[in-house]
C-alpha positions as CSV (number, residue, x, y, z in Angstrom):
1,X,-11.7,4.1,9.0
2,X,-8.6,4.0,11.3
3,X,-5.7,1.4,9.8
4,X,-3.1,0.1,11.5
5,X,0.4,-1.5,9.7
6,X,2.0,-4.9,10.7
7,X,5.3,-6.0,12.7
8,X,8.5,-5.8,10.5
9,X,10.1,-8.5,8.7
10,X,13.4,-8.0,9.8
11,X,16.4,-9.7,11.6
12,X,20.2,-9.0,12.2
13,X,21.0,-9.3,9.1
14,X,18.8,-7.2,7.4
15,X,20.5,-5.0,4.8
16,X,17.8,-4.1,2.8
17,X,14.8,-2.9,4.3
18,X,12.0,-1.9,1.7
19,X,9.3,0.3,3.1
20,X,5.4,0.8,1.7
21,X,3.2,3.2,3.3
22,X,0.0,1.8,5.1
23,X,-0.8,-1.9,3.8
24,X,-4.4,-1.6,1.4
25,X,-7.7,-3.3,2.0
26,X,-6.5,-6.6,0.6
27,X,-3.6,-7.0,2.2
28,X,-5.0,-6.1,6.2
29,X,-8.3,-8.1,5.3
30,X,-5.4,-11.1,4.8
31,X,-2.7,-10.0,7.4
32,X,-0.5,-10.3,4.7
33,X,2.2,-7.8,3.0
34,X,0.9,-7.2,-0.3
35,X,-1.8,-9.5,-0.5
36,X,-3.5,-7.6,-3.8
37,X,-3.0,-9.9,-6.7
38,X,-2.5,-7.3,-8.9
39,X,0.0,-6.0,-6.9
40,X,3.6,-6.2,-8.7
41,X,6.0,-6.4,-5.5
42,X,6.3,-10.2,-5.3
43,X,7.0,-10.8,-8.5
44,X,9.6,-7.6,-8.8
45,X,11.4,-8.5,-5.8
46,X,11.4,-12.7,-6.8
47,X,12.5,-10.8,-9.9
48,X,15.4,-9.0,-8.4
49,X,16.6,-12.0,-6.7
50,X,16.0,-14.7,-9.0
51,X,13.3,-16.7,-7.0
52,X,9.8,-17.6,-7.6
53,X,8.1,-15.7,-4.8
54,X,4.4,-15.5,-6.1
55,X,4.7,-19.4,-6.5
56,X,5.3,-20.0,-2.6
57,X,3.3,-19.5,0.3
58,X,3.2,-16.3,2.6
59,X,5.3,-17.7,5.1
60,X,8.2,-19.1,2.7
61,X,7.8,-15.5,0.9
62,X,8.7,-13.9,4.0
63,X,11.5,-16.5,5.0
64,X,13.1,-16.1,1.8
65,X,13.6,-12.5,1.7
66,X,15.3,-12.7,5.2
67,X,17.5,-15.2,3.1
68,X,18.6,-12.8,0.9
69,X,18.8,-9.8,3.4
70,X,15.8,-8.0,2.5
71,X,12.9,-6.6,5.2
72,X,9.4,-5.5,5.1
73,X,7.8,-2.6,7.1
74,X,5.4,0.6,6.8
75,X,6.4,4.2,7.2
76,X,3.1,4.9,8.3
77,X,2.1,3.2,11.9
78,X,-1.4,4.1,11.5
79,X,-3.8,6.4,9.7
80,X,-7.4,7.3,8.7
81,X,-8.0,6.0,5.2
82,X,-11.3,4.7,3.3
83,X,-10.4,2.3,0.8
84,X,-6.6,1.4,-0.4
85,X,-5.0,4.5,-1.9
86,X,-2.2,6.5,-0.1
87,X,-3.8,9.3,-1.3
88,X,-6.5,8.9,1.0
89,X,-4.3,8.7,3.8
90,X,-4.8,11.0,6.6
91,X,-4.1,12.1,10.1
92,X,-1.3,9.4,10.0
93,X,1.3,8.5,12.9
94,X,4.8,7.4,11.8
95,X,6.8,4.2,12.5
96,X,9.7,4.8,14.8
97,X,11.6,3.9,11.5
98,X,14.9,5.1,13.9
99,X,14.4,2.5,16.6
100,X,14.3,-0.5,14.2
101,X,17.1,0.7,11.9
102,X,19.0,0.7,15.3
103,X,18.3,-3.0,15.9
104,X,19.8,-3.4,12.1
105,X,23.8,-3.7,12.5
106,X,23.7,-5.0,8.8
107,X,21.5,-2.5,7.5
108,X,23.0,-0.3,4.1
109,X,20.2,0.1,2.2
110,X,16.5,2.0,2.5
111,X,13.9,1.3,-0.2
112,X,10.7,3.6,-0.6
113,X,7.9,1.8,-2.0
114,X,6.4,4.4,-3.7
115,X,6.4,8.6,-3.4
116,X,4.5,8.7,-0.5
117,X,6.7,6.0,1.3
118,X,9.5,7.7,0.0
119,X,8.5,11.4,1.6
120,X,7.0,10.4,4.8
121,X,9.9,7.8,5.5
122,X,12.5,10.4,4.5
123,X,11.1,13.1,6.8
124,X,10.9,10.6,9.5
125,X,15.1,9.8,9.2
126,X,15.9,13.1,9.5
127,X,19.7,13.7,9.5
128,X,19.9,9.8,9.9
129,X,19.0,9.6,6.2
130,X,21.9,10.4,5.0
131,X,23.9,7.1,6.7
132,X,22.4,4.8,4.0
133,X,21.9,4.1,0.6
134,X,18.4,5.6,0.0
135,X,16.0,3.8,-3.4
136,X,13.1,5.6,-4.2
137,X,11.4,3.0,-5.9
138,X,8.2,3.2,-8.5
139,X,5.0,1.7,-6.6
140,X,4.6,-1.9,-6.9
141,X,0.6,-0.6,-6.5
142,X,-2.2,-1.6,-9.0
143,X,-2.8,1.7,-8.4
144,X,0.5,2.4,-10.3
145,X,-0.5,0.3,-13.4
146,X,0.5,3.1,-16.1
147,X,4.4,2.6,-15.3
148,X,4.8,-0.6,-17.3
149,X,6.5,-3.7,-15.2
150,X,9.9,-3.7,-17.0
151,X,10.3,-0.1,-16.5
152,X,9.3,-0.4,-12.7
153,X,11.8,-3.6,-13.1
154,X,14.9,-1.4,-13.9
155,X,14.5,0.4,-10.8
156,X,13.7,-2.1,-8.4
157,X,16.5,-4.2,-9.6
158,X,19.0,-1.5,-7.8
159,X,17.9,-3.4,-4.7
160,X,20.3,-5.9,-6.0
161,X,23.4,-3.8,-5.6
């Protein structure tokens, strides 16, 4: 089943721009960036920045990471996948992850949600890679559940550097 990502959450003063692979069932069924409500990445990034993001709506979510400097996008643009896990993923297209990190003047920091975010995003920077600060970051994925949340915690809280 083909699935496609959604539009960044970014603007000109993006600095850190966190980056999952395909959004799961949950979260296209919901147009919503991690929608799962097992899913840890709202609570790690309100977390990271000291704000209760799994208490506010989508739309306040996504206006309070801009707040603090922080976008969302997909490394993967679309992709054949049944069901949620990146491990399913296949015959996938990439983001142009160079054409918005060139609309980011701001921008120091790139943070891989998860290893397969982390080796398809890397591949598609190329040399341009090496201009930022790159996190490779523990998946925020229920999928993930065996890493316990205060040891993903430690990681993710680099974002805050």
């Amino acid at each position: 089943m083909q699935k496609r990502c959604f539009p960044p959450v970014v603007d000109a003063n993006t600095r850190v721009l966190v980056l999952g692979s395909l959004p799961g069932e949950v979260s296209l069924a919901q147009s919503q960036y991690y929608a799962h409500k097992q899913n840890k990445f709202w609570l790690l990034v309100g977390d990271v920045i000291e704000r209760d993001l799994v208490g506010m709506d989508y739309p306040a979510r996504l206006d309070t990471l801009l707040e603090h400097r922080i976008g969302l996008w997909d490394v993967v643009a679309e992709a054949q996948r049944v069901g949620s896990l990146d491990s399913r993923i296949r015959d996938h297209a990439s983001n142009d992850l160079i054409a918005l990190i060139d609309t980011l003047p701001s921008l120091d920091t790139i943070a891989f949600n998860g290893g397969t975010a982390a080796r398809i995003g890397v591949k598609s920077l190329g040399e341009r890679a090496e201009r930022y600060r790159l996190l490779r970051l523990p998946s925020s994925s229920p999928a993930h559940a065996s890493v316990p949340y205060a040891e993903k915690l430690v990681f993710w809280r680099q974002l805050r550097q």
